[in-house]
C-alpha positions as CSV (number, residue, x, y, z in Angstrom):
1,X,0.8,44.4,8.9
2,X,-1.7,42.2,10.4
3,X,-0.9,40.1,12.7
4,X,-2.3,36.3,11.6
5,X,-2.5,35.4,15.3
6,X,-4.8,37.8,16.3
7,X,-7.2,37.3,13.7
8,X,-11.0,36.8,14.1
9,X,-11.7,32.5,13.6
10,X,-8.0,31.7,14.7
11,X,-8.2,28.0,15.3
12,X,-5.2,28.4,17.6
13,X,-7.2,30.6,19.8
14,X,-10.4,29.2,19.4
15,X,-9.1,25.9,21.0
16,X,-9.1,27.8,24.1
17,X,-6.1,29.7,25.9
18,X,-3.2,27.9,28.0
19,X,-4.5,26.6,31.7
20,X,-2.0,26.6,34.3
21,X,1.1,23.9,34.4
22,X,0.0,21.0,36.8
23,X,3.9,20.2,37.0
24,X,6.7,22.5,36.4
25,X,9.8,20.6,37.4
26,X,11.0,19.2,33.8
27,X,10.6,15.7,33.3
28,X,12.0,11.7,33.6
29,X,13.5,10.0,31.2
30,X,13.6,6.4,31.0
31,X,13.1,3.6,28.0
32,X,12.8,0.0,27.4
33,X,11.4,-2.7,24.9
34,X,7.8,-3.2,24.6
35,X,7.7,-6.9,23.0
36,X,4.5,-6.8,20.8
37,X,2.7,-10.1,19.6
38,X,5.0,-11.3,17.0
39,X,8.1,-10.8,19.2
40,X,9.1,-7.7,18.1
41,X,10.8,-5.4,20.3
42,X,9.6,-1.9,20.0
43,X,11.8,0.8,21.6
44,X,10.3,3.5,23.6
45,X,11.4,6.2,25.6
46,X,9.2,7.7,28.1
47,X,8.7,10.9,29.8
48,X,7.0,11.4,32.5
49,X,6.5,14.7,34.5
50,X,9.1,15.2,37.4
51,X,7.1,15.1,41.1
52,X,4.7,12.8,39.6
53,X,3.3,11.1,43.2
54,X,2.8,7.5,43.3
55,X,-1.2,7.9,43.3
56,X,-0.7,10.1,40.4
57,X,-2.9,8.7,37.2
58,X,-2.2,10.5,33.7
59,X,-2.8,10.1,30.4
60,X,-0.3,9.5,27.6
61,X,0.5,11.2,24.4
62,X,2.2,8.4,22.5
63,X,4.2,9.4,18.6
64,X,5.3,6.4,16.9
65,X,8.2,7.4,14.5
66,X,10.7,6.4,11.0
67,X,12.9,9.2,12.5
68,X,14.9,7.9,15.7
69,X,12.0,8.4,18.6
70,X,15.5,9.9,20.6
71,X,19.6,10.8,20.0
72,X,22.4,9.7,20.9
73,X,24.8,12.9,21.1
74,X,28.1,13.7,20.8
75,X,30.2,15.0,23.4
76,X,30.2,17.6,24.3
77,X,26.8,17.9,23.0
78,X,25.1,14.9,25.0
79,X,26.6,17.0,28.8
80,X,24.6,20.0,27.7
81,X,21.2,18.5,26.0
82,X,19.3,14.7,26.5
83,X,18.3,12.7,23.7
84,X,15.0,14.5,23.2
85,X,16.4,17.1,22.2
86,X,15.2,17.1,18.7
87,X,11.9,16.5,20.2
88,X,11.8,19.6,21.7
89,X,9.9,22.0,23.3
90,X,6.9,18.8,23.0
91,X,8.4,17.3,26.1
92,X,8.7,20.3,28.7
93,X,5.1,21.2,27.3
94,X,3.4,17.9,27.1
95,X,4.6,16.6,30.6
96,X,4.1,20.1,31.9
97,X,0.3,19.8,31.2
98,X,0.3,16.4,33.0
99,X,0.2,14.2,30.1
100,X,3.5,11.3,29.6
101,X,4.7,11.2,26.5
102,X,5.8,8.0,24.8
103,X,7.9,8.1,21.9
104,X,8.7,4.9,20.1
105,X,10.4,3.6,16.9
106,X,8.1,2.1,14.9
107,X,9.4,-1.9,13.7
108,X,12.5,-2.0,11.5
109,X,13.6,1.7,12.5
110,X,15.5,3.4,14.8
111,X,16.5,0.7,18.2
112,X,13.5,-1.8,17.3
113,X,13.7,-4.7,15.9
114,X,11.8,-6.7,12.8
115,X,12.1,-5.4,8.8
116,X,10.1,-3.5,7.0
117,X,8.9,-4.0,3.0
118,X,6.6,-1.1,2.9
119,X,5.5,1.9,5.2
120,X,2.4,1.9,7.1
121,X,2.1,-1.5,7.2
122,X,-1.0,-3.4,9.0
123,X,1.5,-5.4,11.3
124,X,2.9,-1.5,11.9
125,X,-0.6,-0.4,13.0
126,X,-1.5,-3.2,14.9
127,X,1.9,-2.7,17.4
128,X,-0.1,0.3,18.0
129,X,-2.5,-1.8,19.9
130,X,0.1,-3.5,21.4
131,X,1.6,-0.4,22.7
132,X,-1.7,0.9,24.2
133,X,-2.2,-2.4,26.0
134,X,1.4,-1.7,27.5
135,X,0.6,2.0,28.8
136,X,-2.7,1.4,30.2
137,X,-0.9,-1.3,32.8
138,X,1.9,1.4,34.0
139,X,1.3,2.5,37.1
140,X,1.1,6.0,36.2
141,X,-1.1,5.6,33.4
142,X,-4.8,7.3,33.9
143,X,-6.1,4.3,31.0
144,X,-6.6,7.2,28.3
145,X,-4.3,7.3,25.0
146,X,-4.1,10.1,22.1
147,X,-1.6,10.0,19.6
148,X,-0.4,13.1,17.6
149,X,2.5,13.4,14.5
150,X,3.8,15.6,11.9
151,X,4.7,13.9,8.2
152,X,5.3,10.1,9.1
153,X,4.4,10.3,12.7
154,X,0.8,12.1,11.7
155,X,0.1,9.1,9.7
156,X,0.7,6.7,12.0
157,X,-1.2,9.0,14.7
158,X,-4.4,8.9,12.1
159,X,-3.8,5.1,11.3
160,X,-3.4,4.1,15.2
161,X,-7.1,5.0,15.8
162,X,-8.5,2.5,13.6
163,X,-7.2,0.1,15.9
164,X,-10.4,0.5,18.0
165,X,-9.1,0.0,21.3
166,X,-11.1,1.8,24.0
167,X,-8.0,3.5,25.3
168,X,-7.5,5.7,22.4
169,X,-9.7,9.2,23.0
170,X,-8.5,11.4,20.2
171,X,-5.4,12.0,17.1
172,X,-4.1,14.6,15.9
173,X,-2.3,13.9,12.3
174,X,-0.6,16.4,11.0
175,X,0.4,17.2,7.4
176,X,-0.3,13.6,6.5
177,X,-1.1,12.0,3.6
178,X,-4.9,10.9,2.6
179,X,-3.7,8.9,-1.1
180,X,-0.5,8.3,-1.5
181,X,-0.7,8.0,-5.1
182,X,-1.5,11.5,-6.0
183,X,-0.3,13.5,-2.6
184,X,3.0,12.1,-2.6
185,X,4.2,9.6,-5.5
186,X,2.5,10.4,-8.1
187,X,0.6,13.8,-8.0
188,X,-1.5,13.9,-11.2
189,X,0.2,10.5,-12.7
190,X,3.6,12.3,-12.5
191,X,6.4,10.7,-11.1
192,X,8.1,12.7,-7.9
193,X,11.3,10.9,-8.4
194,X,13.3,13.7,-6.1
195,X,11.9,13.6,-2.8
196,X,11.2,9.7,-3.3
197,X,14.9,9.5,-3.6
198,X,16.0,11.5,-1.2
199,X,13.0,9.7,1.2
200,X,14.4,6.6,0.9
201,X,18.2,7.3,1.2
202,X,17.1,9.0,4.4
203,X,15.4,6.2,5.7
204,X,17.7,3.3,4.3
205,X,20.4,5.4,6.3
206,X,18.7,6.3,9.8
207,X,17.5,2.3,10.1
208,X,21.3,1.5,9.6
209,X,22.4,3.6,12.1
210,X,24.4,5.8,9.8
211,X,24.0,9.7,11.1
212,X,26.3,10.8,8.2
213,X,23.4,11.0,6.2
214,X,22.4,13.9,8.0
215,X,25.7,16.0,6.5
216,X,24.2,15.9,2.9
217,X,20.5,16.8,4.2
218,X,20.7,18.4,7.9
219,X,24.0,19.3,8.3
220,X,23.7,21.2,11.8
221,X,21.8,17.8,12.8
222,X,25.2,16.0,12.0
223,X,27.3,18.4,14.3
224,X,26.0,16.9,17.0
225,X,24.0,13.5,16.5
226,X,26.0,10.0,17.1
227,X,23.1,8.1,16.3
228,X,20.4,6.6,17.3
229,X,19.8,5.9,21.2
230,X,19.6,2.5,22.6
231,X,17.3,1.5,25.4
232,X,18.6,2.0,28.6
233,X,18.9,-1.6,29.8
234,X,20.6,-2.1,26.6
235,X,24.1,-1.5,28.4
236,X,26.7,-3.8,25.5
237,X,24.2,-2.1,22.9
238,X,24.1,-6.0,22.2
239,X,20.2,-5.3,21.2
240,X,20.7,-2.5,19.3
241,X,22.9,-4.0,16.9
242,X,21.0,-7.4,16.1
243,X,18.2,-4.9,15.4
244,X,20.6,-3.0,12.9
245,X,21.4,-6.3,11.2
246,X,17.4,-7.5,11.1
247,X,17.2,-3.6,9.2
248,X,19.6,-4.6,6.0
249,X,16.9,-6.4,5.0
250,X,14.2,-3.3,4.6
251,X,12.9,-2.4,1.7
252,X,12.6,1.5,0.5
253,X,9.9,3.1,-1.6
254,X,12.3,4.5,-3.9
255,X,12.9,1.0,-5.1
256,X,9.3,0.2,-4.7
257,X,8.5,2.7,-7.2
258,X,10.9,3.5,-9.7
259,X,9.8,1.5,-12.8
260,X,6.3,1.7,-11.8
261,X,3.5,4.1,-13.0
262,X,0.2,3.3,-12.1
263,X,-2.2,3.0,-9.2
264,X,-2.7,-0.6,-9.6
265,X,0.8,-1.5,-9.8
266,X,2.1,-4.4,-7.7
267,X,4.4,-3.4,-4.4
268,X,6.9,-6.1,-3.5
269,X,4.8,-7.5,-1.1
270,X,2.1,-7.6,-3.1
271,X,-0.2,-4.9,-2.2
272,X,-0.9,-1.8,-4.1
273,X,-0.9,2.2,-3.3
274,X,-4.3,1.8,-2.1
275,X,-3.6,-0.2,0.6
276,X,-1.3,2.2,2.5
277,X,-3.7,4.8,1.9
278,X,-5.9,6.2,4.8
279,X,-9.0,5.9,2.9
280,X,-8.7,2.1,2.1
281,X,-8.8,2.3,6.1
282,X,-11.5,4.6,5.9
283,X,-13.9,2.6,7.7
284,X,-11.7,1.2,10.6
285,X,-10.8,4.9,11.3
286,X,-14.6,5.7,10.7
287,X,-16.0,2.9,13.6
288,X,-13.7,4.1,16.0
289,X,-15.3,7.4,16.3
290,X,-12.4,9.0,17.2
291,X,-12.0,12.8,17.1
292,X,-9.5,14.0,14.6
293,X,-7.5,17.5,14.6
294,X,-6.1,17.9,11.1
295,X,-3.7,20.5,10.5
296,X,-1.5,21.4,7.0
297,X,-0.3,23.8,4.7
298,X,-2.1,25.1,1.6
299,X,1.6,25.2,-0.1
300,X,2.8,21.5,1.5
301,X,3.5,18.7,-1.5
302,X,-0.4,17.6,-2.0
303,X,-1.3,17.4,1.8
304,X,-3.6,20.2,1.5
305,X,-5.7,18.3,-0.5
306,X,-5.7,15.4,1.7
307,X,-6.9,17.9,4.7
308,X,-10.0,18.8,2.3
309,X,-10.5,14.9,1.1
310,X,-10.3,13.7,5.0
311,X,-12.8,16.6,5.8
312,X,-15.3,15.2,3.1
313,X,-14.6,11.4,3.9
314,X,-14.6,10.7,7.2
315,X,-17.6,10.8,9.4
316,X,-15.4,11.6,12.4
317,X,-15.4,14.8,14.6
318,X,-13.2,16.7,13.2
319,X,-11.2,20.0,13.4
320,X,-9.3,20.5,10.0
321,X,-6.9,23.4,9.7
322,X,-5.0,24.7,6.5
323,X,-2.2,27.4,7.2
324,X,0.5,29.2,5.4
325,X,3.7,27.7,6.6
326,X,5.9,24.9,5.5
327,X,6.0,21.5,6.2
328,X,5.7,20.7,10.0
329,X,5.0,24.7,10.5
330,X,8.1,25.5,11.2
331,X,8.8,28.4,8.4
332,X,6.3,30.7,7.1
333,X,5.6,29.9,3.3
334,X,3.4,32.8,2.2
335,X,4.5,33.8,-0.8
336,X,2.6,37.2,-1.0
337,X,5.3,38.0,2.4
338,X,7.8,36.5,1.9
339,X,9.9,38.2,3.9
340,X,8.8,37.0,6.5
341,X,11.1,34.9,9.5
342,X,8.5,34.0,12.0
343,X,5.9,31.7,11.6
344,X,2.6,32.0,13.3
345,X,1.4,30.1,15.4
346,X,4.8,29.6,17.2
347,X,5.8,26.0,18.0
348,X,5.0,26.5,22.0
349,X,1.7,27.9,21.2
350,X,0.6,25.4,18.7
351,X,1.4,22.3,20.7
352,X,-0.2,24.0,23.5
353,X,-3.9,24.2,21.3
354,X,-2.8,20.5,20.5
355,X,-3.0,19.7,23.7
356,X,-6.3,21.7,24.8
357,X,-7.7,19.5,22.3
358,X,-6.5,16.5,23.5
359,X,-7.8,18.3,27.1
360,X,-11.3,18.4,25.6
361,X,-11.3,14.4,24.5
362,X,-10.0,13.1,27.4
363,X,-11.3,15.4,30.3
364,X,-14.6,17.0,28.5
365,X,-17.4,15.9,26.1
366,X,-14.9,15.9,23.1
367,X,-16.0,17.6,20.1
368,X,-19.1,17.5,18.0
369,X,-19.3,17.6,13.9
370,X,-17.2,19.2,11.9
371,X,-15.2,22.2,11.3
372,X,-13.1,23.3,9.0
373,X,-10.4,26.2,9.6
374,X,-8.5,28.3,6.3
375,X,-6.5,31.0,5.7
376,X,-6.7,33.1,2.9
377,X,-3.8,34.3,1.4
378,X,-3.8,37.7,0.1
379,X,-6.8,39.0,2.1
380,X,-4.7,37.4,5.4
381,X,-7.4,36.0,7.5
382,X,-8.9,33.0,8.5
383,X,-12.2,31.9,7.6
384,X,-14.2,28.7,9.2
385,X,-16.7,26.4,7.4
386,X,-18.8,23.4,8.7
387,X,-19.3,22.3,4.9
388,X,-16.8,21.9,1.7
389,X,-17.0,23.6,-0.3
390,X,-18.0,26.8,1.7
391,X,-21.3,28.0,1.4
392,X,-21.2,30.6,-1.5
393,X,-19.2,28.4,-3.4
394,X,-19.9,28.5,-7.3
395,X,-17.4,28.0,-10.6
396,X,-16.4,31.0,-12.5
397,X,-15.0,30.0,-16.6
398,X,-12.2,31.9,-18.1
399,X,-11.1,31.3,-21.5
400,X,-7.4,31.3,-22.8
401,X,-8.2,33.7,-26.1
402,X,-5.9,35.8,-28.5
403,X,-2.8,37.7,-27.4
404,X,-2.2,35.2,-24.3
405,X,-5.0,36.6,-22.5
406,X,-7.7,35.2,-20.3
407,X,-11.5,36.1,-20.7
408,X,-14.5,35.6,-19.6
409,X,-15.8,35.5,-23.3
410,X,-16.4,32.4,-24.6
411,X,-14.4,32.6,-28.2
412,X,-16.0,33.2,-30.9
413,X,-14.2,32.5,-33.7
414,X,-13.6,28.8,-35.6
415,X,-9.9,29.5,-35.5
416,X,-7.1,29.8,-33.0
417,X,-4.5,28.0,-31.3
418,X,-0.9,28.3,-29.8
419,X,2.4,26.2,-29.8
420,X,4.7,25.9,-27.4
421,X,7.7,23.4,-27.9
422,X,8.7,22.0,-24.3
423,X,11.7,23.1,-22.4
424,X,13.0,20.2,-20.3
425,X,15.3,22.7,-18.5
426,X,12.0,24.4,-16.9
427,X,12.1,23.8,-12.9
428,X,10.5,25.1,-9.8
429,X,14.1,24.5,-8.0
430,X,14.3,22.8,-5.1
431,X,12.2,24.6,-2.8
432,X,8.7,24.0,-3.8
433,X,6.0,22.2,-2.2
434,X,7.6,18.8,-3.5
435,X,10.9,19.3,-1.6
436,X,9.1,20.9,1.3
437,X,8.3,17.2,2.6
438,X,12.3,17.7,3.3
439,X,11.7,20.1,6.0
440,X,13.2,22.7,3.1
441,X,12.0,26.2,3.0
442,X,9.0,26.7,0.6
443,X,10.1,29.9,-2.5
444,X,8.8,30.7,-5.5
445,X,10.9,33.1,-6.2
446,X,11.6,35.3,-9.7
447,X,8.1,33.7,-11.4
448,X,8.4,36.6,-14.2
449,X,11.8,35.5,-15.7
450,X,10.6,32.0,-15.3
451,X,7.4,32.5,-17.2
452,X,9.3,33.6,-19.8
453,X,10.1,30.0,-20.6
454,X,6.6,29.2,-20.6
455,X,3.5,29.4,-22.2
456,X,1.3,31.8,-20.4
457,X,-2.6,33.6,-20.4
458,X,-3.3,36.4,-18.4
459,X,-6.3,38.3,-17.5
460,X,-7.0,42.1,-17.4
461,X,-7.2,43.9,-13.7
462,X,-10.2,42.4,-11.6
463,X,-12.5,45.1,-11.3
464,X,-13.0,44.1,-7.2
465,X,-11.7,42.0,-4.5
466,X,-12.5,38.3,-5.2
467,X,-12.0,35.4,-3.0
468,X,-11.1,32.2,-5.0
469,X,-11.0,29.1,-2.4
470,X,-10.9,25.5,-3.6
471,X,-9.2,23.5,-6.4
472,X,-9.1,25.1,-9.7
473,X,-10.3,23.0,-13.0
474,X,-7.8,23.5,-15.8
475,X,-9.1,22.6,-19.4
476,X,-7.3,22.2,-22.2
477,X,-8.0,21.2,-25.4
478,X,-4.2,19.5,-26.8
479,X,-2.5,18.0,-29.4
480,X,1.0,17.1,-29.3
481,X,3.8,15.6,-31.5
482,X,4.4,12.9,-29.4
483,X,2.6,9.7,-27.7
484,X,3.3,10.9,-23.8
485,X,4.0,14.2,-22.3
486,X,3.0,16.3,-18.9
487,X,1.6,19.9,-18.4
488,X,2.8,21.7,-15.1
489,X,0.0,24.2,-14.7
490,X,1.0,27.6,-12.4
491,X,-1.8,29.7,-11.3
492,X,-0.5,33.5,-10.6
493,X,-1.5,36.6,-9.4
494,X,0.3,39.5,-11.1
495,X,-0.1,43.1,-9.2
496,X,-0.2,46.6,-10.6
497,X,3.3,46.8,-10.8
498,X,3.7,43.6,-12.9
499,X,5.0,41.4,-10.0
500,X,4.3,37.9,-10.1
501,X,3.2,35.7,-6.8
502,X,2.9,32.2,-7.0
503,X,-0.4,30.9,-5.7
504,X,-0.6,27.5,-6.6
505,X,-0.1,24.8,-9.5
506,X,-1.0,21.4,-10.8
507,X,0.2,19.0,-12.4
508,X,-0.7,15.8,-15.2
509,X,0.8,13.2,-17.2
510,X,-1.3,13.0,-20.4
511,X,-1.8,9.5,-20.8
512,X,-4.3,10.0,-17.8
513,X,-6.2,12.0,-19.1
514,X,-9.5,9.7,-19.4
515,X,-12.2,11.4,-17.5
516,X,-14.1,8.3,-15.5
517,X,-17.6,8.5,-15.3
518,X,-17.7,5.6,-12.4
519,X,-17.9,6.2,-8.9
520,X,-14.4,7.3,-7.7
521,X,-12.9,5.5,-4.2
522,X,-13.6,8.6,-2.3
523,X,-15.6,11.7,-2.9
524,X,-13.2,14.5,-4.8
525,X,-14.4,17.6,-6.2
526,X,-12.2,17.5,-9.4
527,X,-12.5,15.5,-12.9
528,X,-12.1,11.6,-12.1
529,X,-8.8,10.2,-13.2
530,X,-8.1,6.6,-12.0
531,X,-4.4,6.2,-13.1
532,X,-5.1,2.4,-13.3
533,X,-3.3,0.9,-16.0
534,X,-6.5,-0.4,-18.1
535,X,-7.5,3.6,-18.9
536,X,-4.0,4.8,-19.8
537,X,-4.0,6.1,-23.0
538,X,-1.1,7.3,-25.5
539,X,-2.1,10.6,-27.3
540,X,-2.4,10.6,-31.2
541,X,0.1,12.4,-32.4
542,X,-1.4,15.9,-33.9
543,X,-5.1,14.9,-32.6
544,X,-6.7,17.6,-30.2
545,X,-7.9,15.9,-27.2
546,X,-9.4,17.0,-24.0
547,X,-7.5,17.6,-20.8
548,X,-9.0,18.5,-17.7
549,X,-7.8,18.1,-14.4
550,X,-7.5,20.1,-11.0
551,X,-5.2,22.1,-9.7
552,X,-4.1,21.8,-5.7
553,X,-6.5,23.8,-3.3
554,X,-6.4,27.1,-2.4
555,X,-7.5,30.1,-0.8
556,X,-6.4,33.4,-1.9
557,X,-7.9,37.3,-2.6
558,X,-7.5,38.4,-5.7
559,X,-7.5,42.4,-5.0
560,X,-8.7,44.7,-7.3
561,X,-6.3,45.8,-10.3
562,X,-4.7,42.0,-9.9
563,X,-4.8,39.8,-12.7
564,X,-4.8,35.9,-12.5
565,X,-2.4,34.3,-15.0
566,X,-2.1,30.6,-16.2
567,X,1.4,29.5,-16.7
568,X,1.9,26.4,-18.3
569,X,4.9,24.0,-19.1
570,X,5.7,20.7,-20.1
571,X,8.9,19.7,-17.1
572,X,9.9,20.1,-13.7
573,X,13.4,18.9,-14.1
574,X,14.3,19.4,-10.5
575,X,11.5,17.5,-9.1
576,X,9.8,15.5,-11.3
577,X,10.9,12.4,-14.4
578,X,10.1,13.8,-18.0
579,X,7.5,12.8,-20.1
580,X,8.2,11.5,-22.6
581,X,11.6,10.1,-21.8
582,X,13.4,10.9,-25.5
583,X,12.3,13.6,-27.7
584,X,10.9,17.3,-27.6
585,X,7.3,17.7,-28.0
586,X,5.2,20.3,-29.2
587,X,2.0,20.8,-28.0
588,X,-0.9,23.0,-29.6
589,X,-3.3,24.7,-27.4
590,X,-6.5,25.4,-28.9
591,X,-8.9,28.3,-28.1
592,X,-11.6,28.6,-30.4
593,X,-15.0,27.7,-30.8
594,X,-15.2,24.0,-31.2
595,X,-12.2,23.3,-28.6
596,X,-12.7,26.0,-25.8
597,X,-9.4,26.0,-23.5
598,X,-10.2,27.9,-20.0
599,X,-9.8,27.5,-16.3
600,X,-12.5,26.8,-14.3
601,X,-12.2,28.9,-10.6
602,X,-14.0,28.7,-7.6
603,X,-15.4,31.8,-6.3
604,X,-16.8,32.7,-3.2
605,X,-19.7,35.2,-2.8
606,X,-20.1,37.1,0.0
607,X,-23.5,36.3,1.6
């Protein structure tokens, strides 16, 4: 088997290979309050490299975190480990290249005072400011910032640079969000009421110092974990409590969310989805100039998508990556292996290109224009683009057709048409892409006995290897029994043996299904949905209307004697509310002459 890390147009090498360690003594641990301009006490804790001299000058890495920023253990735990030790191997490695590293909780989490009513707020970006303005007067600090995350942290990493403080050199936000709306809440109007559940009793539990939430989700995390740590002046833990008490008044997105189902609805404090998005800051992040490493998962909730849309968006220099792990890379997610147990890179050699990037803003010229990075599943390599799509790029129809089959005929006949009553009981479990934003594991497995359930088109062998790469355009022409509903599109590659791999899916609630001719808030490559409540639209019971929307990105080889199959159902009942909330559709999918149902794939020729 090939090994990924070796391949030709490995980002991870192409970032350049390890220098030497300018300290290799471990590091300091200290932390305090850093009181920003409202009088909110941030807690950091700061690492700085051991034999650091006193004329020493460095620059700081700086994550701003929901998550604890550090851990208080339990004995006998806390005599063996410190209270980075979640953290790790990022402090031994970041130090060791002669960088501190600043981790803090960000306000109304973890040891820091102040309350929170929504994530990513602006008065949570602007303590980022604050923050810098508190390095850059240490006496080790070198006056140069860069912020870098996974999740939570690589949003606040991307947001922190539209502060436009001359400090900050370069972020690096990783499997982050670009619309929260469709790559987390609400993929394709649909309602991800699992992990915004689970989200929020995680986070209404952490900013109460309550570790035992970690038995129902972590529970090797809640062998050892006390709680969250205090800062080190904080000796009666005095502070830490009144911060505790100022945290019972937080608000959670679960809450936010639960009776709502459109973009434009109204948050508690007002605001709308857009607002915490990063392209509503889109031009903040865009006058800062700041180079941006991207990095995410082709399988990882809708993140993929939002490396593709921040590639297209944002005038920045960028370096966009999409892999084949799970979220936060640390489990391999491709389901073509998936026997696989090590992930590639490995955790010491990705931070490591992190930080040669990082190297090259601070120390070098920084980077010019931008690149994009994907691997292509299947075929196993990774390809590189300056444009999306990649050159090459061009749409391929195939039409659903008699006998379940997919062709690249259109039909021909006046008739034909299929039902399929919906089975609520359909799931994808609870380790798909949705639940990966849970650190789970990311399986598709047994995806023939599951399509039994569903309604499914597949192709005859491909007659030669073809690349598809980019978001497929599903098409259907529907009618349905009832007013609302949902189609959970799979897209599949079956091999000669009649094995079935999950390679990616979609999803749509119908009452979206209005195709918007007006200019969309950022450029997408897919039909233009707004999910604002002015263009929902029940469906006419028994009238065939058009549904088209895309599936998530992609890159995968579909080798000769594969064929591609469509599997489509109605529920997700693990992940996902049902549509409509009483009742059992039917839908009929037509495939004739007048209404046309096919998928719409995007092929890449070989130049």
């Amino acid at each position: 088997m090939t090994d990924p890390n070796a391949l030709e147009n490995n980002p991870f090498k192409e970032l350049g290979e390890i220098p030497e360690n300018k300290y290799d003594n471990g590091y300091t641990l200290n932390s305090t309050y850093i009181t920003v301009r409202d009088g909110v006490k941030i807690a950091a804790t700061i690492c700085l490299p051991k034999g650091l001299s006193p004329n020493d000058k460095i620059p700081t890495l700086l994550t701003q975190t929901r998550y604890w920023r550090a851990m208080e253990l339990r004995i006998p735990f806390r005599w063996l480990f410190d209270s980075m030790i979640t953290n790790a191997p990022n402090p031994e490695i970041v130090t060791s290249r002669g960088y501190s590293l600043i981790y803090t909780d960000v306000r109304g989490t973890g040891a820091s005072s102040g309350t929170r009513i929504i994530p990513f707020s602006e008065e949570e970006v602007k303590d980022g400011s604050d923050i810098v303005d508190w390095i850059i007067t240490q006496p080790w600090s070198d006056g140069n910032v860069v912020s870098k995350g996974i999740s939570y942290t690589g949003t606040t990493a991307e947001l922190f640079s539209g502060n436009n403080h001359q400090a900050i050199k370069a972020v690096m936000p990783g499997h982050g969000f670009w619309d929260p709306y469709t790559d987390v809440a609400f993929p394709g109007g649909c309602y991800d009421h699992a992990f915004m559940q689970m989200w929020s009793f995680l986070g209404k539990n952490l900013d109460l110092n309550s570790p035992k939430v970690f038995s129902q989700i972590m529970p090797e995390v809640w062998l050892f974990v006390k709680g969250v740590k205090a800062v080190s002046s904080d000796m009666d833990l005095k502070l830490l409590q009144d911060a505790i008490t100022q945290h019972k008044s937080n608000l959670y997105v679960y809450e936010h969310t639960v009776k709502r189902d459109f973009r434009d609805d109204k948050l508690p404090d007002g605001t709308i989805f857009d607002d915490l998005s990063i392209f509503a800051r889109k031009e903040k992040i865009e006058s800062s100039k700041v180079p941006i490493l991207a990095w995410c998962s082709w399988y990882d909730s809708g993140y993929g998508d939002a490396i593709i849309n921040r590639f297209m968006n944002l005038s920045n220099p960028t370096i966009a990556i999409l892999g084949d792990w799970t979220h936060g890379a640390g489990l391999p997610a491709n389901q073509f292996y998936p026997d696989r147990t090590i992930v590639t890179p490995k955790p010491r050699d990705r931070i490591n290109a992190w930080l040669n990037f990082f190297d090259k803003c601070v120390y070098g010229d920084g980077i010019q224009g931008k690149i994009i990075y994907y691997y292509t599943l299947a075929e196993e390599k990774w390809k590189k683009s300056r444009v999306w799509p990649p050159k090459g790029h061009s749409y391929q129809k195939w039409y659903f057709s008699e006998n379940y089959s997919l062709t690249r005929e259109e039909p021909a006949t006046d008739v034909g048409a299929d039902n399929y009553k919906i089975n609520f009981r359909t799931t994808t479990g609870r380790n798909n892409r949705w639940w990966a934003l849970l650190g789970l594991p990311i399986t598709y497995y047994n995806r023939n006995k599951i399509d039994e359930k569903l309604l499914c088109y597949t192709s005859q062998p491909f007659g030669a290897d073809t690349e598809i790469t980019g978001q497929i355009i599903l098409c259907l022409y529907l009618a349905s029994t009832h007013e609302d509903g949902a189609i959970f599109a799979y897209f599949e590659d079956v091999d000669e043996k009649g094995n079935v791999t999950y390679v990616t899916d979609g999803e749509f609630r119908l009452i979206h299904r209005k195709v918007l001719s007006t200019e969309p808030p950022y450029k997408i490559l897919i039909p233009y949905h707004s999910y604002n409540k002015e263009d929902a639209a029940p469906l006419v019971p028994g009238e065939i209307t058009e549904v088209k929307f895309g599936l998530h990105a992609t890159s995968v080889l579909i080798k000769k004697g594969h064929r591609i199959k469509i599997a489509i159902a109605g529920a997700d009942k693990d992940t996902f509310i049902r549509y409509p909330k009483e009742g059992r559709p039917t839908i009929t999918i037509s495939r004739n002459k007048e209404f046309p149902s096919y998928i719409k794939l995007p092929i890449i020729t070989k130049e």
